[in-house]
C-alpha positions as CSV (number, residue, x, y, z in Angstrom):
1,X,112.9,139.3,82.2
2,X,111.0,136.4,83.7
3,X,108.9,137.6,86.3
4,X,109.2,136.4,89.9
5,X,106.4,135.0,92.0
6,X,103.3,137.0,94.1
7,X,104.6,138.9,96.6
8,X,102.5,136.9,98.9
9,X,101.5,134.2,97.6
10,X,102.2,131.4,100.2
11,X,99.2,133.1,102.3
12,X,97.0,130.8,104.2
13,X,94.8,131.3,106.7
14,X,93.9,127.0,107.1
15,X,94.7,125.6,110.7
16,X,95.0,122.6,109.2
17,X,95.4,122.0,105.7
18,X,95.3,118.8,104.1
19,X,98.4,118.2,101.3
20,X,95.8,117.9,98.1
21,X,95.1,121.5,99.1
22,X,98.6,122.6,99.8
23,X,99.3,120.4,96.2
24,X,96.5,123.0,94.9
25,X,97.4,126.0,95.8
26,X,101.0,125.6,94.4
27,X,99.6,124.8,91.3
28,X,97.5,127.9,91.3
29,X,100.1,130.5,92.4
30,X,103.5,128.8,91.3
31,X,104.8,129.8,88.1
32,X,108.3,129.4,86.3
33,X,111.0,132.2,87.5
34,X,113.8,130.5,85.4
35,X,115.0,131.9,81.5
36,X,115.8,129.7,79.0
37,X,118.8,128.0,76.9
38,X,119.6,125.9,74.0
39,X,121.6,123.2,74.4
40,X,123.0,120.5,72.6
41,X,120.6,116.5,73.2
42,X,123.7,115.7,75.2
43,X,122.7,118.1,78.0
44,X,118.8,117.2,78.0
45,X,118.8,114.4,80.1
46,X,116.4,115.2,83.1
47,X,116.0,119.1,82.1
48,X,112.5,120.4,81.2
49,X,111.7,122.0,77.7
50,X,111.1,125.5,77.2
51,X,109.4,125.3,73.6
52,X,107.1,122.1,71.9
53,X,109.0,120.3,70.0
54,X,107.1,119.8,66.1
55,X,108.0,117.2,63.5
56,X,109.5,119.1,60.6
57,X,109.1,115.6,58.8
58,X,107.7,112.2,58.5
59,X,109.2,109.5,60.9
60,X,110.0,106.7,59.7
61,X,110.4,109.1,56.1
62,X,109.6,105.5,53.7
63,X,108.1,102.6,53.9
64,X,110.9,99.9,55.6
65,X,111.1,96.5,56.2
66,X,110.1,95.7,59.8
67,X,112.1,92.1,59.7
68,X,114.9,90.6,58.0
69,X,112.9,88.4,54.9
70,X,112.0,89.0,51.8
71,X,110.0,92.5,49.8
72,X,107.7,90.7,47.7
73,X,104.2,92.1,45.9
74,X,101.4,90.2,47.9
75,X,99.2,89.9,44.3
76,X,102.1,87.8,43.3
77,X,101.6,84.6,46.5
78,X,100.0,81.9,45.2
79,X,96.7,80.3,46.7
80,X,97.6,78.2,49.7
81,X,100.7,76.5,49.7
82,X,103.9,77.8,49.0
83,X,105.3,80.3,46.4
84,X,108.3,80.1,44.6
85,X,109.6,83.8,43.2
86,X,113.0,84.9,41.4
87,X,115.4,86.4,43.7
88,X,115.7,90.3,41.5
89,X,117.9,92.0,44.2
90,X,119.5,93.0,47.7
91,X,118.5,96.0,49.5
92,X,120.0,96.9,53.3
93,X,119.6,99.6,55.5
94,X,121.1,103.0,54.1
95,X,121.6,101.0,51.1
96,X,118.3,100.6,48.8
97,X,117.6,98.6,45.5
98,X,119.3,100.4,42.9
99,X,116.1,99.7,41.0
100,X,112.7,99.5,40.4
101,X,111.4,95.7,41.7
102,X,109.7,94.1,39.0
103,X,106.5,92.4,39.4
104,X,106.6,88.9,39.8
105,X,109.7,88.6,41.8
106,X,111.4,88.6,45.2
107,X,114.1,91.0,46.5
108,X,116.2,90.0,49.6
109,X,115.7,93.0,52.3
110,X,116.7,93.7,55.9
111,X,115.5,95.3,58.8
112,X,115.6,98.9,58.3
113,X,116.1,99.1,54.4
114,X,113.3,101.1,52.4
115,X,111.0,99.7,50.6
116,X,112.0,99.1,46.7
117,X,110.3,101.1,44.1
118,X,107.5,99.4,41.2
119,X,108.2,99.7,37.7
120,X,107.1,102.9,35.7
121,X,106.5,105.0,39.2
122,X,103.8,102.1,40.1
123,X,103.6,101.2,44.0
124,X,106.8,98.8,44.5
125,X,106.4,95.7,46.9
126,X,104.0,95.6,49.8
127,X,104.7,92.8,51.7
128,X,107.6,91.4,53.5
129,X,108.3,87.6,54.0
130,X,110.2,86.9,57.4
131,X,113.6,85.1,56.1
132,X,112.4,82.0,58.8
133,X,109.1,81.7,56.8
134,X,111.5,81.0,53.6
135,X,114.2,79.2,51.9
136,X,116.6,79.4,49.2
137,X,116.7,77.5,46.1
138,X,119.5,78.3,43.7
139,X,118.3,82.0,42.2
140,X,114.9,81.6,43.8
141,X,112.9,81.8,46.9
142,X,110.1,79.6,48.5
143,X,107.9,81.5,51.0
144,X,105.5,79.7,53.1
145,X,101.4,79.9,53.0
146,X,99.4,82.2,54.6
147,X,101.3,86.0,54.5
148,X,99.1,88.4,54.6
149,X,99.4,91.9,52.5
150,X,101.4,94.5,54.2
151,X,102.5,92.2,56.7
152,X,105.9,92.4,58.5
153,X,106.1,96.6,56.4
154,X,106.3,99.4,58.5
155,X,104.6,102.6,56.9
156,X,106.1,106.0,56.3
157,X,104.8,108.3,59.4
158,X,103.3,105.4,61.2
159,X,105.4,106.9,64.0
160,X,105.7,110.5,63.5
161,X,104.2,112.8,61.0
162,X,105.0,116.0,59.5
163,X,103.6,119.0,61.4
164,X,102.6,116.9,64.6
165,X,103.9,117.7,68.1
166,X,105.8,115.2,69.3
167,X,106.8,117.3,72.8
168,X,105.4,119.8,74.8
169,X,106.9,122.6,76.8
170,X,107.3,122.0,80.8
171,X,108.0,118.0,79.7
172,X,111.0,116.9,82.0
173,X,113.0,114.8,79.2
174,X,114.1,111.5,80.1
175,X,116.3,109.5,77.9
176,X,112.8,108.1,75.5
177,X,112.1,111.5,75.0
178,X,115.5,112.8,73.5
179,X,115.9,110.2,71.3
180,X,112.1,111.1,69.9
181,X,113.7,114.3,69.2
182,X,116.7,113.1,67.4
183,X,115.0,110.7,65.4
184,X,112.6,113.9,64.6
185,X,116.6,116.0,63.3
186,X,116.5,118.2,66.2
187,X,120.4,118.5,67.5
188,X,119.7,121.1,70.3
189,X,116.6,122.3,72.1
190,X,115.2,125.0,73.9
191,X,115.6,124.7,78.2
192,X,114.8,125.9,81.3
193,X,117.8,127.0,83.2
194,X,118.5,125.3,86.0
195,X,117.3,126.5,89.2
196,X,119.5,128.3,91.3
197,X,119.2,127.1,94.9
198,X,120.9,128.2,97.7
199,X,120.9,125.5,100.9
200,X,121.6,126.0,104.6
201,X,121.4,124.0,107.4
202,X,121.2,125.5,110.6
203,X,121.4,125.2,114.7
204,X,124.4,125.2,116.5
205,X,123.9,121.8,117.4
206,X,125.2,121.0,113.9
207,X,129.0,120.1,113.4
208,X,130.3,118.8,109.6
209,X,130.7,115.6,108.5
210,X,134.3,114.8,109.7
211,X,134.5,117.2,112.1
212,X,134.8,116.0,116.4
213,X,131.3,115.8,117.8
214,X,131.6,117.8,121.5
215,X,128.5,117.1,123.9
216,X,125.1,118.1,122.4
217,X,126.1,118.3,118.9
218,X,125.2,116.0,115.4
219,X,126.8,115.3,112.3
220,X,124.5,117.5,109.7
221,X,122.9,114.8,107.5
222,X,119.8,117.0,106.2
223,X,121.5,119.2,103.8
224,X,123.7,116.3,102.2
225,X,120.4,114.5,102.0
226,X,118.6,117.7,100.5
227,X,121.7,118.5,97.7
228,X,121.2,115.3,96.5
229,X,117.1,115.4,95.8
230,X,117.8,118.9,94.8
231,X,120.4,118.2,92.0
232,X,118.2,115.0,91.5
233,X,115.5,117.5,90.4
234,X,117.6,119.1,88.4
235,X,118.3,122.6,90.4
236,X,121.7,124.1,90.6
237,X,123.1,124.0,94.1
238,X,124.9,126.3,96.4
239,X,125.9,125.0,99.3
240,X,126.0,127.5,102.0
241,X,127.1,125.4,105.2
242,X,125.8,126.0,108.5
243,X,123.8,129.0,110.0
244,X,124.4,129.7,113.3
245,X,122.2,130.8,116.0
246,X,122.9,134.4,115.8
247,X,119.9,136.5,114.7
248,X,122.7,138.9,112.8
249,X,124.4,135.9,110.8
250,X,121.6,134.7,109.6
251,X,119.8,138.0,108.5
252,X,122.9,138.8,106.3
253,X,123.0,135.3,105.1
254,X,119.7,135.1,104.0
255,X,120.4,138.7,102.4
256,X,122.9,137.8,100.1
257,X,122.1,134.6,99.1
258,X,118.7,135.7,97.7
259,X,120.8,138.0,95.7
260,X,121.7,135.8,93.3
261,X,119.6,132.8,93.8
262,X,115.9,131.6,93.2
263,X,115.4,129.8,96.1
264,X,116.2,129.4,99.8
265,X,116.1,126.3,101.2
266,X,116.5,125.2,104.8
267,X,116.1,122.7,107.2
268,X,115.3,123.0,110.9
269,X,115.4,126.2,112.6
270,X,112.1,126.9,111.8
271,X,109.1,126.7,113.7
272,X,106.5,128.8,116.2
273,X,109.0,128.5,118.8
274,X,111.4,131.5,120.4
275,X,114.3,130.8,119.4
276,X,113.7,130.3,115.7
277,X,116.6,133.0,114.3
278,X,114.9,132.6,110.4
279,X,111.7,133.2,111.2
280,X,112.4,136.9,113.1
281,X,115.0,137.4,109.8
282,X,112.7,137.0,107.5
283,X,110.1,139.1,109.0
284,X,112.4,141.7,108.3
285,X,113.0,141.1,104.8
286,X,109.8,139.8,103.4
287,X,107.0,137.6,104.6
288,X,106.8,134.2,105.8
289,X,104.0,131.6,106.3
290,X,103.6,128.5,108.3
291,X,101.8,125.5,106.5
292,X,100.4,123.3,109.2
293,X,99.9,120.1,106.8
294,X,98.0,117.3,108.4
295,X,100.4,114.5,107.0
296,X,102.8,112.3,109.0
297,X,106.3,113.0,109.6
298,X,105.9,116.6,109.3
299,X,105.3,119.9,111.3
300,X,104.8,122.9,109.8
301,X,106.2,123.9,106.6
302,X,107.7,127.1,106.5
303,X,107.1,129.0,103.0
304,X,107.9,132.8,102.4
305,X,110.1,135.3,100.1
306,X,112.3,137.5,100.5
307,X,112.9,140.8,98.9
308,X,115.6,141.2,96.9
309,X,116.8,143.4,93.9
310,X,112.8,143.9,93.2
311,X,112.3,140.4,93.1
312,X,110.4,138.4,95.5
313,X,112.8,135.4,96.1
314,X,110.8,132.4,97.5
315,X,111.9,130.6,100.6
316,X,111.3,126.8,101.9
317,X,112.0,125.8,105.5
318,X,111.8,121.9,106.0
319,X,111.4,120.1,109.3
320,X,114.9,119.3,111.0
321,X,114.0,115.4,111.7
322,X,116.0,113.7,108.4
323,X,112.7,111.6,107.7
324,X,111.1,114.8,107.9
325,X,112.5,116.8,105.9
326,X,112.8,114.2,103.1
327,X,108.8,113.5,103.0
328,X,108.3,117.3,102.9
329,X,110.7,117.9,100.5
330,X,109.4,115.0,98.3
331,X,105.9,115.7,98.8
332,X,105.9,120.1,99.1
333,X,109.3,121.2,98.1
334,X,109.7,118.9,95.0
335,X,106.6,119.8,92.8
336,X,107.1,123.7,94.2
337,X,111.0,123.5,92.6
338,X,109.2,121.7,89.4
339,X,107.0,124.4,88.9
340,X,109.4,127.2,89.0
341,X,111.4,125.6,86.2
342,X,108.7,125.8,84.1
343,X,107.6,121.9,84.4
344,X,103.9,121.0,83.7
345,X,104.3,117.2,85.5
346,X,104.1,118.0,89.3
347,X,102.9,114.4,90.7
348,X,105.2,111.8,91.6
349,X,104.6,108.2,89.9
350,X,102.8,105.6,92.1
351,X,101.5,102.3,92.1
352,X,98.5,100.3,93.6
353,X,99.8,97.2,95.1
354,X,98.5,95.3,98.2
355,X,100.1,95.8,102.0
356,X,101.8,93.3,103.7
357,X,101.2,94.6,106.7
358,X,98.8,96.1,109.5
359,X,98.6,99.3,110.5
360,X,95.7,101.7,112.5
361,X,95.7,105.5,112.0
362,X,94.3,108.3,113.0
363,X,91.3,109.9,110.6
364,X,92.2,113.0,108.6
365,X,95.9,113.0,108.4
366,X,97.9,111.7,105.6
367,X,100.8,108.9,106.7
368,X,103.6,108.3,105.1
369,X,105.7,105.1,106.3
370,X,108.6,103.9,104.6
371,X,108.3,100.5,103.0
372,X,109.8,98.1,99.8
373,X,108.5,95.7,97.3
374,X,108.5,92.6,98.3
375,X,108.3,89.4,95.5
376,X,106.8,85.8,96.8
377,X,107.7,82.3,95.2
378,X,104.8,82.6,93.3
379,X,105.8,86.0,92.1
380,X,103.4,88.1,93.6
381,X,104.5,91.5,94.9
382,X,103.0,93.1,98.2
383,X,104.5,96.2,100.3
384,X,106.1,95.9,103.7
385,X,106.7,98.9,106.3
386,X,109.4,99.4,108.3
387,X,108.4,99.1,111.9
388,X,110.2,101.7,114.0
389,X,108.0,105.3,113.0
390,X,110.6,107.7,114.2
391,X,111.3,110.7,111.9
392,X,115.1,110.7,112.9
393,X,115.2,107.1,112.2
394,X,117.8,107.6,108.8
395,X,118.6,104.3,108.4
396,X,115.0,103.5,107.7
397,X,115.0,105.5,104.6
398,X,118.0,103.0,103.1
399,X,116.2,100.0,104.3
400,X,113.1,101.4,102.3
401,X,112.5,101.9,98.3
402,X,109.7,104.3,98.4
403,X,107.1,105.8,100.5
404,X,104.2,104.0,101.7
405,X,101.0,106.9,101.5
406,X,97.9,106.4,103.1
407,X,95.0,108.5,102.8
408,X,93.1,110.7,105.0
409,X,90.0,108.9,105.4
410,X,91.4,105.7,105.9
411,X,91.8,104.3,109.6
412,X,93.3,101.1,109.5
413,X,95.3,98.5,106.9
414,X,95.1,94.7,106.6
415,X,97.4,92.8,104.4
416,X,95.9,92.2,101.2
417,X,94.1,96.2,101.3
418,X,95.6,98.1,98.6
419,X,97.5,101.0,99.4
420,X,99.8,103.6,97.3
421,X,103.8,103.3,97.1
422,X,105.6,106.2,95.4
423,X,109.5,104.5,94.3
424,X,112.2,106.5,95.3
425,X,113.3,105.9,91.6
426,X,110.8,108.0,89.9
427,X,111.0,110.4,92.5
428,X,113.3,112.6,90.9
């Protein structure tokens, strides 16, 4: 059975906790919760193995040609100047020479195809002529000066070898690293299951997508907004709808979604205010613990579990703002769902690139501010921010590519500084 998480161990007792030390602790005290599965290299695409992956042989297994040319014996090329060589054979990929290559000669190879043998079990050919660096003349070749020995040949196990590692467990597989493992024969391999996530929005200012708007009430954007970066992560997700304000509803919600799930998630709704229904149903049902992070947008991150079946069942409570809630959930939730499946990779990907842009900031908070690449006629690339700060301001976040993150210590930007931008491409 895989075991579940601490039964407290989102504790903090920081008033204000910088995110590298929020980062660190769920490092520390996060571990996977999910089993495992084989499945077929179809299925891989984004999931994280459960079990290295070793080379049961030599990739490539011969000696190939790297280019379409010529296999010739680099003893047999004249002094400078051009060689002339009997053609002795063809050899193409999947198809080698039927023969050993006899010294002296030429054999006309392609991309791919192995190597030919030498006579009486000597070392065949070690040198391939590219076919633009040669010409035909009746049954004989002329290759140009100045090839040089194993040119243009790649080796057996110059990418792989026998016995190595080519993956480790907790890598999240992208597209590269599947088709490492089918060049290395494996047709299935050994995954985390998916996390099971169930996801709630809640308020009773909250109407559906579709549904009238009376006075006072939204459309509920965060939890379309938090399916997608959840099954973007690779979780399975249950959509639970909308929790009302009822302390009742959402104590038996909570209840029996943690039944069968291995995470809670939520947005809005919870806070240090009164009327904050999760909060006071959680305290019933397990613990819960307010992350004060000094980053910008964000409030307090809400992180507890719930008792359920034996199991602590961790929780996540994200700011109700949508900017909010997406930074927290990119920069908190994310790399807290990535560790419970089991993966070792927690950090987003980000680049250095210089500002376009001014900005002053207050000391000891992380800001994040939503900006793009932009290219100039030269082809220089700098980052520009979107104006307008607002953490309810969605249509920011589709103006923007990534997130723009400045440091604590830092005060103030000038165009040209160099600054971080995490892509929301490799944010996934």
């Amino acid at each position: 059975m895989t075991p579940s998480l601490d039964r407290d161990c989102f504790s903090n007792s920081e008033p204000l906790m910088p995110l590298e030390t929020a980062l660190a602790l769920l490092r520390q005290r996060v571990h996977c919760v999910v089993g495992t599965e084989t499945l077929p290299l179809e299925a891989a695409q984004d999931r994280i193995l459960a079990a290295d992956v070793i080379a049961g042989f030599d990739v490539p297994g011969h000696d190939n040609a790297a280019v379409d040319g010529y296999a010739v014996y680099a003893e047999d090329l004249g002094p400078p100047g051009e060689t002339r060589l009997p053609i002795a054979g063809r050899a193409a990929a999947g198809h080698p020479l039927s023969h050993p290559q006899p010294r002296g000669t030429a054999v006309r190879i392609f991309t791919g195809a192995a190597m030919p043998t030498g006579p009486d079990g000597t070392s065949g050919p070690d040198t391939v002529a590219m076919q633009e660096e040669c010409r035909v003349e009746g049954d004989s070749v002329v290759i140009g000066a100045g090839l040089k020995r194993g040119q243009n040949r790649r080796r057996r196990g110059e990418d792989v070898t026998a016995g190595r590692k080519i993956l480790e467990a907790g890598t999240r597989l992208r597209p590269q690293e599947i088709g490492l493992a089918a060049a290395a024969g494996q047709a299935r391999l050994a995954l985390r299951t998916r996390l099971r996530v169930a996801l709630f929005s809640t308020g009773d200012e909250l109407a559906e997508p579709g549904q009238p708007l009376s006075s006072g009430t939204i459309h509920d954007s965060n939890r379309y907004i938090l399916g997608a970066l959840l099954r973007q992560s690779g979780a399975s997700v249950s959509d639970l709808g909308i929790l009302p304000d009822r302390p009742d509803a959402v104590r038996l919600a909570l209840q029996v979604a943690a039944r069968d799930h291995d995470l809670l998630l939520t947005s809005g709704g919870v806070s240090t205010g009164e009327e904050d229904h999760i909060k006071a149903a959680i305290a019933t049902m397990g613990r819960l613990h307010f992350w004060r992070l000094a980053i910008k947008p964000g409030r307090p991150v809400a992180l507890g579990q719930i008792d359920a079946g034996g199991r602590a069942v961790p929780f996540v409570g994200l700011p109700g703002n949508p900017v909010a809630a997406m930074v927290t959930y990119l920069r908190i939730a994310r790399p807290l769902i990535l560790g419970l499946m089991g993966a070792t990779d927690l950090e987003p990907v980000r680049y250095r690139l210089p500002a376009a842009f001014s900005l002053r900031k207050k000391r000891d908070r992380r800001e994040f501010l939503r900006g793009w690449i932009e290219t100039d006629a030269t082809g220089k690339q700098a980052v520009q921010r979107f104006e307008r700060e607002g953490s309810g301001i969605l249509t920011s976040m589709t103006t923007a590519t990534g997130l723009v993150e400045i440091a604590e210590e830092v005060t103030a930007v000038a165009p040209g500084d160099l600054i971080d931008f995490l892509p929301f491409s490799d944010l996934r």
